[in-house]
C-alpha positions in Angstrom: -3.3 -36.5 -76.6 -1.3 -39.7 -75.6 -1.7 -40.6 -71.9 2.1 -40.4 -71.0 2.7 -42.5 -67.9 6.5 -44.6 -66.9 8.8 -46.3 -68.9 10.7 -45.6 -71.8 9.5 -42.2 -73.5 6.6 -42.6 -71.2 5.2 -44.9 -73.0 4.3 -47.1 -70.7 6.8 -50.1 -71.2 10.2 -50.8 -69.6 11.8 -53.7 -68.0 11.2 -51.7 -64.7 7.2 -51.2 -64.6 5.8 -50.4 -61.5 2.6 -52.0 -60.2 -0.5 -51.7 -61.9 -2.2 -49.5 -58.8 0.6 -47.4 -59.5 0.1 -47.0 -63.1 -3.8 -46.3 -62.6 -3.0 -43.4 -60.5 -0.9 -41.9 -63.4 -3.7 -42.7 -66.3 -6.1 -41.5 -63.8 -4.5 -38.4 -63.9 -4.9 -37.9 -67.3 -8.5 -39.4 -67.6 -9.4 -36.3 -64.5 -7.4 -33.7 -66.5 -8.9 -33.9 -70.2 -12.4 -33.8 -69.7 -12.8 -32.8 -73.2 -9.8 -33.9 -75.0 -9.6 -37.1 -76.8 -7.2 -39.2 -75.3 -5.2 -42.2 -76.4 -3.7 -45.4 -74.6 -0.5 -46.6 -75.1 -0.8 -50.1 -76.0 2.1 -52.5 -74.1 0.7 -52.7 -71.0 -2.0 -55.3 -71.0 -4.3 -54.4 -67.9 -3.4 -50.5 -68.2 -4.6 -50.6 -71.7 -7.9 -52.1 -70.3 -8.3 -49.7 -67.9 -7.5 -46.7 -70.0 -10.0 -47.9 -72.6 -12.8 -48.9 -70.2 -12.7 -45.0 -68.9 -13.1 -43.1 -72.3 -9.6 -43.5 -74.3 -8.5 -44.2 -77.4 -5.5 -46.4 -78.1 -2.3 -46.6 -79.9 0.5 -48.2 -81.0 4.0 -47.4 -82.0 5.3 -50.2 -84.3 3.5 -50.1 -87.2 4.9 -52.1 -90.0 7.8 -54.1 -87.9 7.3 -57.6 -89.8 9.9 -59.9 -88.1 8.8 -63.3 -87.5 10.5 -63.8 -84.5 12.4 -61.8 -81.7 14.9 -62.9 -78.7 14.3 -59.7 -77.4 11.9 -59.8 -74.7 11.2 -56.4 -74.7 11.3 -56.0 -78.4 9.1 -59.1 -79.6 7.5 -59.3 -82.9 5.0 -57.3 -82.8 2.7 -57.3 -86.1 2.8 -61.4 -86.3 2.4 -61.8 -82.8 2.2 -59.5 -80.2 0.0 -57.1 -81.5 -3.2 -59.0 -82.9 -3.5 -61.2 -79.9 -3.1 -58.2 -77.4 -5.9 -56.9 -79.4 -8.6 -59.3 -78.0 -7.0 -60.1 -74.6 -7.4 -56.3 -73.6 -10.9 -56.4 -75.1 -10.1 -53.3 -76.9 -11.7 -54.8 -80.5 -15.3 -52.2 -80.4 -13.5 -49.2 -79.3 -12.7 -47.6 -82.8 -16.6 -47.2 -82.7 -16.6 -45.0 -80.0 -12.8 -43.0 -79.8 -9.4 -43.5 -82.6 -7.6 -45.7 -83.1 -3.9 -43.9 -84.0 -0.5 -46.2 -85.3 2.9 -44.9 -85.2 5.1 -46.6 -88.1 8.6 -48.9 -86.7 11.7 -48.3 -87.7 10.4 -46.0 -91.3 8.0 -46.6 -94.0 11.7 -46.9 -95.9 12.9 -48.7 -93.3 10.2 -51.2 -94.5 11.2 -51.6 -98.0 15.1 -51.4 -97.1 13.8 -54.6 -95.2 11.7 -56.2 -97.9 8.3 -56.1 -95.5 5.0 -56.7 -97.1 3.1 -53.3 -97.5 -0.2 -54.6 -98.6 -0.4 -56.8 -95.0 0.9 -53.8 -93.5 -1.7 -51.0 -94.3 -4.4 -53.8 -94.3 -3.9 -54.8 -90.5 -4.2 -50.7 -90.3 -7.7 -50.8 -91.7 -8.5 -53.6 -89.6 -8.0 -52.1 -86.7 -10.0 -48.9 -88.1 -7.3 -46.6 -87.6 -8.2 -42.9 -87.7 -4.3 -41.3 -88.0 -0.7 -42.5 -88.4 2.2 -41.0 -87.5 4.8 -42.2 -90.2 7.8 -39.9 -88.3 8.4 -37.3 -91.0 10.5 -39.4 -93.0 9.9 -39.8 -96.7 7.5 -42.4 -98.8 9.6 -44.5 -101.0 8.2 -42.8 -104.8 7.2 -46.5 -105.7 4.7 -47.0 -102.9 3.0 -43.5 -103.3 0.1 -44.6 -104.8 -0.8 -47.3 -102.2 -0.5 -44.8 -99.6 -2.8 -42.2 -101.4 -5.2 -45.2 -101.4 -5.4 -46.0 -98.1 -5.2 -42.9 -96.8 -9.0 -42.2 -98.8 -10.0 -45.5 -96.7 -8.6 -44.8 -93.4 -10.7 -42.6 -90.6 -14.1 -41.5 -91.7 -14.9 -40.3 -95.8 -18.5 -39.2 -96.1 -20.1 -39.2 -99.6 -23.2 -37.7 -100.4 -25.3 -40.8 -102.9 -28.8 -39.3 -102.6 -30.1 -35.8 -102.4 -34.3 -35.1 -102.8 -36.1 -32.1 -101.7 -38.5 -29.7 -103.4 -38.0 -27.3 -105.9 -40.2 -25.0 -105.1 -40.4 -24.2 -101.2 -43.1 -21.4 -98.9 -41.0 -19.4 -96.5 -42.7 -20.5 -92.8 -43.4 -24.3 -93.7 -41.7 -27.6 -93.3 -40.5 -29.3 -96.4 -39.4 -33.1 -96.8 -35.8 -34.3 -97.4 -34.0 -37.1 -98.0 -30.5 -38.2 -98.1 -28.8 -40.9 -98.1 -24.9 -40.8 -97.1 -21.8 -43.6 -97.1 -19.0 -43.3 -94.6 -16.7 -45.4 -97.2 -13.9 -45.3 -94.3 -13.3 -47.4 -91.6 -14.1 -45.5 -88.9 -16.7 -42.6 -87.6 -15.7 -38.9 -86.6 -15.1 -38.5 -82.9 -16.2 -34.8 -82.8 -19.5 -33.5 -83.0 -19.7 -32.0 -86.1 -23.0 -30.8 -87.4 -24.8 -31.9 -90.7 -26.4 -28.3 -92.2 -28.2 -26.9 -95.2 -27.4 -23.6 -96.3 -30.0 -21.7 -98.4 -28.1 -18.7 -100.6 -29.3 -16.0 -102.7 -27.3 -13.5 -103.8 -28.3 -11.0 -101.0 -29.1 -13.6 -98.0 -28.4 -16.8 -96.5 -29.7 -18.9 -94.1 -28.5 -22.3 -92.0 -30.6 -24.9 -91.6 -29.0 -27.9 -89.2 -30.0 -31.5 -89.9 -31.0 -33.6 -86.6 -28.3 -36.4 -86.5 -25.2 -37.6 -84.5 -22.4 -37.7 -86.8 -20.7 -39.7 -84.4 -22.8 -42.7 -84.6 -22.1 -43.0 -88.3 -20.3 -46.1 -88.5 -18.8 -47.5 -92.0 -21.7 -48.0 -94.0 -24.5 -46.2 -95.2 -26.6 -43.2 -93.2 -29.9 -42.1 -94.3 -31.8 -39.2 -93.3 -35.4 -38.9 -94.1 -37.4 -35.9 -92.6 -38.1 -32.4 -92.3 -36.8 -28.9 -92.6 -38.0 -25.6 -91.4 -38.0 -22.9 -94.4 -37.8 -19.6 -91.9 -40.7 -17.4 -92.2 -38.4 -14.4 -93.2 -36.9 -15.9 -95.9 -37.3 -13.7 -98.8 -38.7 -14.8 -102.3 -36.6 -15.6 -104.9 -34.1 -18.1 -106.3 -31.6 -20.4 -103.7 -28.3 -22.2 -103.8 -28.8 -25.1 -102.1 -25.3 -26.0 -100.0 -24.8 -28.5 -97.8 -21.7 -29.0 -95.1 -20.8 -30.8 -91.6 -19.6 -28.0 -89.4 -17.5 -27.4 -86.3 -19.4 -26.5 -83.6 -16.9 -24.1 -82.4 -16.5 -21.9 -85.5 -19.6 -22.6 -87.2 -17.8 -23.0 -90.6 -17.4 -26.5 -92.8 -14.6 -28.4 -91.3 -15.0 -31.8 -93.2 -14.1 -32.2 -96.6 -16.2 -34.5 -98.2 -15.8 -37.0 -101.1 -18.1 -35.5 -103.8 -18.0 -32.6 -106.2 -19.2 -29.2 -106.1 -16.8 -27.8 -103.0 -16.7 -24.1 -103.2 -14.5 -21.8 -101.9 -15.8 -21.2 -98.2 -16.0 -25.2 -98.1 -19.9 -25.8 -98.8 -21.0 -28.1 -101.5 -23.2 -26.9 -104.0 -26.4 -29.3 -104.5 -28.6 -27.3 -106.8 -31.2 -25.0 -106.2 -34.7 -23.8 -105.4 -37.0 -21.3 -105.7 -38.7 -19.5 -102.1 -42.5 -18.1 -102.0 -43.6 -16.3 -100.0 -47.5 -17.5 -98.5 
């Protein structure tokens, strides 16, 4: 949710901005409201961007892509080339994509861009820079010719989990604890802000169970993530043979809500990793 506050489309900017105590009050607002809800500030206002930051936003911007070199417009100055990388560091707002998004709304049109001959490589990598996690690009048509650098980036862009390593026993005794290991790459640029939960599923063709994996997907930064410990096999587990699934799942519905890089989705959204065979002690 955008913190809406004064200004033109209450975003925040005008030639007519009130004091900043006065635009605290209204972000406050919004920061005492959403308890809950991710939030995102809007990005022209230097100390309110600060502020809305420092209390547990997100931020955004809403002139993605506008390439001029110059402006005499005051209140329309370049923005990619100047305004926006500087403002960057001055509002100390360059580690907050670690902890909430980072979302860019395009200028003008992505066509708009190549009416005007803009550089879209520069473009979408100032995006990933800045570790965006969602753009809005306004509805309006990709030009055909710069599809398939848009379907690239957009694979790069938030969080993109891929499963490289997957070891546990083949043969498992309902009631006892049994090793695993995996070893995961966030290949975007940025974590997930919800808490999702890793999980196991164990299937057989009459039963299943859920096993949750101990880990804070929220702290998985770019890179890699490994995981080495145990699992409880439940005690009531019947014997037999076992799909072994795995799946990040929303807390709220208890189903898979990511969909991850690798093979082997099913239908219901868990990943099929092999199998295994439960005994009974």
């Amino acid at each position: 949710v955008d913190i809406s506050s004064v200004g033109y489309w209450g975003e925040g900017w005008s030639p007519y901005m009130p004091a900043f105590a006065y635009q605290k009050e209204l972000i406050d607002i919004w920061i005492d409201a959403f308890q809950r809800t991710p939030l995102l500030m809007n990005f022209d206002e230097q100390e309110a961007l600060t502020y809305g930051t420092q209390h547990g936003a997100g931020w955004r911007l809403d002139c993605l892509g506008d390439m001029r070199k110059n402006s005499n417009d005051q209140y329309f100055p370049a923005e990619m080339l100047e305004v926006y990388p500087q403002q960057v560091v001055r509002a100390g707002i360059q580690d907050v994509w670690q902890r909430k998004p980072v979302s860019l709304e395009v200028c003008f049109t992505v066509a708009g861009w190549k009416e005007r001959g803009y550089d879209l490589d520069y473009i979408l990598d100032q995006a990933l820079r800045w570790h965006v996690s969602s753009v809005n690009i306004k509805s309006a048509p990709i030009p055909s010719e710069w599809k398939s650098q848009f379907e690239s980036f957009q694979k790069r862009m938030g969080y993109r989990f891929i499963l490289r390593r997957l070891e546990y026993p083949k043969t498992v005794h309902a009631g006892s604890m049994i090793p695993i290991h995996m070893w995961w790459l966030n290949a975007g640029v940025a974590p997930t802000y919800r808490d999702f939960s890793l999980a196991v599923e164990l299937r057989s063709s009459t039963t299943a169970t859920i096993v949750r994996i101990p880990v804070d997907l929220r702290k998985w930064l770019p890179g890699d993530a490994v995981f080495d410990g145990t699992l409880y096999v439940p005690e009531n587990l019947a014997e037999g043979a076992y799909d072994f699934r795995v799946a990040m799942l929303d807390p709220r519905t208890e189903r898979p809500a990511i969909r991850l890089a690798i093979e082997g989705r099913r239908d219901d959204g868990w990943y099929g990793m092999g199998s295994l065979t439960v005994k009974t002690q």
